[in-house]
C-alpha positions as CSV (number, residue, x, y, z in Angstrom):
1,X,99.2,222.1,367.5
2,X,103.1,222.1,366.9
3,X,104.5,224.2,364.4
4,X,107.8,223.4,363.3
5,X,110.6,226.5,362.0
6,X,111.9,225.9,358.5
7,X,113.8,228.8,356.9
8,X,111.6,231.6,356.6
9,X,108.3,229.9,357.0
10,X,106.8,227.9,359.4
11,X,105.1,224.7,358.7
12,X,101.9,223.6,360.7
13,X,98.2,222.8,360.2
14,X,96.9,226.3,360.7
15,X,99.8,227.4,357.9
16,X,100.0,228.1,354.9
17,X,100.6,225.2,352.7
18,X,104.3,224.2,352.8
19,X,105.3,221.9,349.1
20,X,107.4,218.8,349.5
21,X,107.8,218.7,345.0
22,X,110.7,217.3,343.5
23,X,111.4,214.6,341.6
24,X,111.1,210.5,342.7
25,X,114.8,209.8,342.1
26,X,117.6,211.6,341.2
27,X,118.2,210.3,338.0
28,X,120.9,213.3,336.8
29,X,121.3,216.5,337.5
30,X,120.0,218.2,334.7
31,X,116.1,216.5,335.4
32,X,116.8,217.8,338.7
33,X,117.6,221.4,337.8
34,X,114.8,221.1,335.3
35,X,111.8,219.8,337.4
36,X,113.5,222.0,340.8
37,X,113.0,225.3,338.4
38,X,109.6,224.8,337.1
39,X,109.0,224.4,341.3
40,X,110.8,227.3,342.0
41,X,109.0,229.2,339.4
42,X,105.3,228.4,340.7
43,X,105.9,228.8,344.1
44,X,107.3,232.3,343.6
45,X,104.4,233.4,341.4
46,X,101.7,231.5,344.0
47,X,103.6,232.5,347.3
48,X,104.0,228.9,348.5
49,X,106.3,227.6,350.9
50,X,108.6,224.8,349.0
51,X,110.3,222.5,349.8
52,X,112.6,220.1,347.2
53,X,112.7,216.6,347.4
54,X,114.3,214.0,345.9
55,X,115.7,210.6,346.8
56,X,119.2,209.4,345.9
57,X,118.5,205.8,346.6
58,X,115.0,203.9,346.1
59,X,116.4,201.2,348.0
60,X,112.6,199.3,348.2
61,X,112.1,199.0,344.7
62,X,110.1,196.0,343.1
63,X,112.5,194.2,340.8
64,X,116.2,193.9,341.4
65,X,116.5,195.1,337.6
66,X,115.3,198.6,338.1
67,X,116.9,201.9,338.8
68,X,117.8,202.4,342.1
69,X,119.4,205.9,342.0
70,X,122.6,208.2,341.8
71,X,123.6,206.9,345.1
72,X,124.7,208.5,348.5
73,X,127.6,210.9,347.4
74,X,126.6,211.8,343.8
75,X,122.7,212.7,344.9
76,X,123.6,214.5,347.6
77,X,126.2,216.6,345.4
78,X,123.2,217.4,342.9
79,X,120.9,218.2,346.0
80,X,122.9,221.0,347.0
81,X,123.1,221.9,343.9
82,X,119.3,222.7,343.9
83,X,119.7,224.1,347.3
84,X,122.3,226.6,346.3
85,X,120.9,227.3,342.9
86,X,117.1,227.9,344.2
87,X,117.9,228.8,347.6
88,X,115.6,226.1,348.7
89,X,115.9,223.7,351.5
90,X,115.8,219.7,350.7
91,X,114.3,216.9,351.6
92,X,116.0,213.1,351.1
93,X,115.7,209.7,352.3
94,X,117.2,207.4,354.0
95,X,117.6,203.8,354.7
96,X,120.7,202.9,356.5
97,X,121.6,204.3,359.6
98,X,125.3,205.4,358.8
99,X,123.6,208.0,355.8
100,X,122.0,210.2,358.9
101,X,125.0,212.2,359.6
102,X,126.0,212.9,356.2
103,X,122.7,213.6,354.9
104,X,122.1,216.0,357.5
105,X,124.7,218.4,356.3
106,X,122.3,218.9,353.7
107,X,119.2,217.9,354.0
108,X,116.7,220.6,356.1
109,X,114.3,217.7,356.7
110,X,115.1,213.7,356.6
111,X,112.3,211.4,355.5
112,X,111.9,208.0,356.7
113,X,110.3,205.1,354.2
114,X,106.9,204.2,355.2
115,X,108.3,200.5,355.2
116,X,111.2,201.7,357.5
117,X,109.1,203.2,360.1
118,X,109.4,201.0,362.6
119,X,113.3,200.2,362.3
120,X,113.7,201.6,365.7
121,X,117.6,202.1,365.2
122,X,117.0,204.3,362.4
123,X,114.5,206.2,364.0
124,X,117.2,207.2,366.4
125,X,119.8,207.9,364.4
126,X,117.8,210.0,362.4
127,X,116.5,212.0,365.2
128,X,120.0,212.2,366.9
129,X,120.4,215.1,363.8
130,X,118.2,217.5,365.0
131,X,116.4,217.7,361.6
132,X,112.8,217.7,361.1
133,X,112.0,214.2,360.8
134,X,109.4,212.8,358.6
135,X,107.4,210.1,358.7
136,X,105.6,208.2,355.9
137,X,102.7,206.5,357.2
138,X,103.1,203.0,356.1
139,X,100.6,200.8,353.7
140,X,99.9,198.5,356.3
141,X,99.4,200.7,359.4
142,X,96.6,202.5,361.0
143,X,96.7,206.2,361.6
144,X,96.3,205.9,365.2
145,X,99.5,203.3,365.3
146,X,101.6,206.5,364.4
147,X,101.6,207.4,368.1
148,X,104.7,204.7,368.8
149,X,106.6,206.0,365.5
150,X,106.3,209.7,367.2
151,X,107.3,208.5,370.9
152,X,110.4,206.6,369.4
153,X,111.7,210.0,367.5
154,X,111.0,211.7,370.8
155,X,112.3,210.0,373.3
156,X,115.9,210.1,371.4
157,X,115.5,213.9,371.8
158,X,113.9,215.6,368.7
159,X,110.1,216.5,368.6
160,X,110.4,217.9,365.3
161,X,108.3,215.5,363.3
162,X,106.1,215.3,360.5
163,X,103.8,213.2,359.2
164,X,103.1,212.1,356.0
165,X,99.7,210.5,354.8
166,X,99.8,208.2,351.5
167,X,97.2,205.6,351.8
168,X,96.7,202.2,353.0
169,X,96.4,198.8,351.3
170,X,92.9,197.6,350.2
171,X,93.4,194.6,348.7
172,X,96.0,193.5,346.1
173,X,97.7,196.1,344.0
174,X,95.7,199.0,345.0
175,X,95.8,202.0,347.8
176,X,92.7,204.4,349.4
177,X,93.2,206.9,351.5
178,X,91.3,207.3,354.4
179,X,90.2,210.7,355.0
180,X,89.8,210.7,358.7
181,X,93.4,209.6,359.1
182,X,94.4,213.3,358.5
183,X,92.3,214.3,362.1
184,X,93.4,211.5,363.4
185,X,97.0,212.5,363.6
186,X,96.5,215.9,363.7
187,X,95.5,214.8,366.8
188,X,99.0,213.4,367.7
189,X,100.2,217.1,367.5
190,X,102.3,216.8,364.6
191,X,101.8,218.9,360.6
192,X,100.2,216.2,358.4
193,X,101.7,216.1,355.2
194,X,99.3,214.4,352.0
195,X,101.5,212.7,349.8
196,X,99.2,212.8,346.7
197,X,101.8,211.3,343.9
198,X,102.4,207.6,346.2
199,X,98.4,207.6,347.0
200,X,97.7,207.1,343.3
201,X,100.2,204.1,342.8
202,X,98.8,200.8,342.1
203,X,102.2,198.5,343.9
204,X,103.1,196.3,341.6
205,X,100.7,197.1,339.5
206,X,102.5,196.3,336.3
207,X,104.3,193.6,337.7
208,X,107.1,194.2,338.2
209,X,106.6,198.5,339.1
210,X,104.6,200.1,340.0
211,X,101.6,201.1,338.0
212,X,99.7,204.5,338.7
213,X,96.5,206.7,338.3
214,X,98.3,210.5,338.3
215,X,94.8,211.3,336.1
216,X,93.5,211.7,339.1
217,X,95.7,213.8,341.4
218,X,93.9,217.1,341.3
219,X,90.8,215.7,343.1
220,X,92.7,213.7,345.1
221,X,95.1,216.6,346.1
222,X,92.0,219.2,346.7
223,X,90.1,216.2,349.4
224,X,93.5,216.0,350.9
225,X,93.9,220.3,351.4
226,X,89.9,220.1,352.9
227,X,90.6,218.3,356.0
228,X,93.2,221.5,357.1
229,X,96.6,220.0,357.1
230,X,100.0,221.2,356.6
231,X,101.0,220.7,352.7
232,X,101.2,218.6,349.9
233,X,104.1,216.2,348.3
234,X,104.3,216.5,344.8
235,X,106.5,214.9,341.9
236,X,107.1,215.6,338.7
237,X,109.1,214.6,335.8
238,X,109.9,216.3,332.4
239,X,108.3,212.9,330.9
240,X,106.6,210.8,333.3
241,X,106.3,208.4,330.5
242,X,109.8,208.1,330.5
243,X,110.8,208.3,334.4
244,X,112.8,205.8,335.7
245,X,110.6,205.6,338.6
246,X,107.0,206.2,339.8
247,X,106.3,207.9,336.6
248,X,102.7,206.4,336.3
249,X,102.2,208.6,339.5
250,X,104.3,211.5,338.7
251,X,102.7,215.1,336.5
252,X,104.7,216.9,334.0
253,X,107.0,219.2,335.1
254,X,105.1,221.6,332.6
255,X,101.6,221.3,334.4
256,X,103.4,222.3,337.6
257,X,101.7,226.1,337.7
258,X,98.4,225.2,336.5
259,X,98.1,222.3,339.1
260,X,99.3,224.6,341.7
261,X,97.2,227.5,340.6
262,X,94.8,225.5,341.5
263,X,95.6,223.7,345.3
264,X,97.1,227.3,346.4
265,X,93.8,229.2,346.3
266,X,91.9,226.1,348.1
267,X,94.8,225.7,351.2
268,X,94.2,229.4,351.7
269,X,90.4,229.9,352.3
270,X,89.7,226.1,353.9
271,X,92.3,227.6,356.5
272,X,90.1,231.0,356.7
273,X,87.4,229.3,357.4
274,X,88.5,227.0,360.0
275,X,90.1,230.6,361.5
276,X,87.1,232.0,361.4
């Protein structure tokens, strides 16, 4: 199973849990700071591997009307700000292939949109950085599809891929998440990554956002960690109720520890037993 080299951890399916938490977007720098020390914070108490993520553009949301973002210069600005402050490497989006080479000056790992997966010039261009590439798995693909997204990314020259779970469309305005997609590609010899927070939106669920069930992301996050994968993605907000984006889906920045408290102990012995 490939293990990829991140600062001082390594991130795998036999590893400990690595945390993609941050916010949705970057809506200023001080709910950055905020939400990015309240990570910082847990993980050092809990000994997890983090990872902070944020996206400077939401460049697929559902009305014209809503917040988009801080944009390309001013989000990555207040990225490495978090970097530098928590001594944590980032994680960002893109959607346009001319944002690879910039973002990759700081960005340890570039994410590509689930609905972008398959935009084969981007693929490249992102994988021409030499970051760890990830992969969201999009609504309306099967696991086993994620074989061509991984042979794309490869065959322009980087095999440092992840890939990120975060359900699949059943019917209108609603997601599941099939639990054997996380053997599934495991068995493409990648770390599988459970996006918990975009499992639980309802798209378009409010009609013009997207609505959300974050009530239930402790469950959901604990089925995820049982099938042995790599980590989690996480977001949070100081008010979710307030967020400019995704906050339906999104926990308090203030229930950060006690959800983690409780995930941490659960990655640690479901990956003793399958070592055993």
């Amino acid at each position: 199973m490939n293990v990829l080299n991140l600062d001082n951890f390594k991130v795998g399916n036999q590893e400990a849990m690595t945390l993609l938490g941050g916010v949705n977007v970057l809506e200023s720098e001080l709910v950055a700071m905020t939400v990015a020390e309240k990570f910082a914070e847990a993980s050092t108490k809990l000994n997890i591997n983090w990872v902070f993520k944020g996206s400077f553009d939401k460049a697929n949301r559902s009305s014209i009307s809503s917040y988009r973002g801080p944009g390309l210069e001013e989000g990555l600005r207040i990225l490495e700000k978090v970097k530098n402050t928590f001594n944590v490497p980032v994680l960002t989006d893109i959607h346009e292939i001319i944002q690879a080479q910039q973002v990759a000056e700081v960005a340890a790992i570039i994410q590509i949109p689930a609905f972008l997966c398959r935009q084969t010039d981007l693929v490249v261009a992102a994988a021409k950085t030499n970051k760890i590439i990830q992969f969201k798995k999009p609504q309306f693909l099967s696991a086993p599809e994620m074989k061509n997204v991984i042979e794309k990314c490869v065959q322009a020259g980087n095999n440092q891929i992840t890939l990120c779970e975060r359900g699949n469309s059943f019917g209108y305005n609603n997601l599941v998440v099939d639990m054997l997609n996380f053997q599934i590609m495991k068995s493409l010899n990648v770390p599988v990554i459970f996006d918990v927070t975009h499992s639980l939106q309802l798209p378009g669920g409010l009609g013009n956002a997207a609505g959300g069930r974050r009530e239930f992301l402790l469950p959901l996050a604990k089925a995820g960690l049982s099938q042995c994968i790599a980590g989690l993605f996480l977001e949070a907000h100081p008010n979710p109720d307030k967020a400019k984006c995704d906050g339906p889906c999104a926990i308090s920045s203030d229930d950060i520890f006690d959800v983690l408290s409780k995930l941490a102990p659960l990655d640690k012995f479901i990956k003793t037993q399958e070592r055993d």
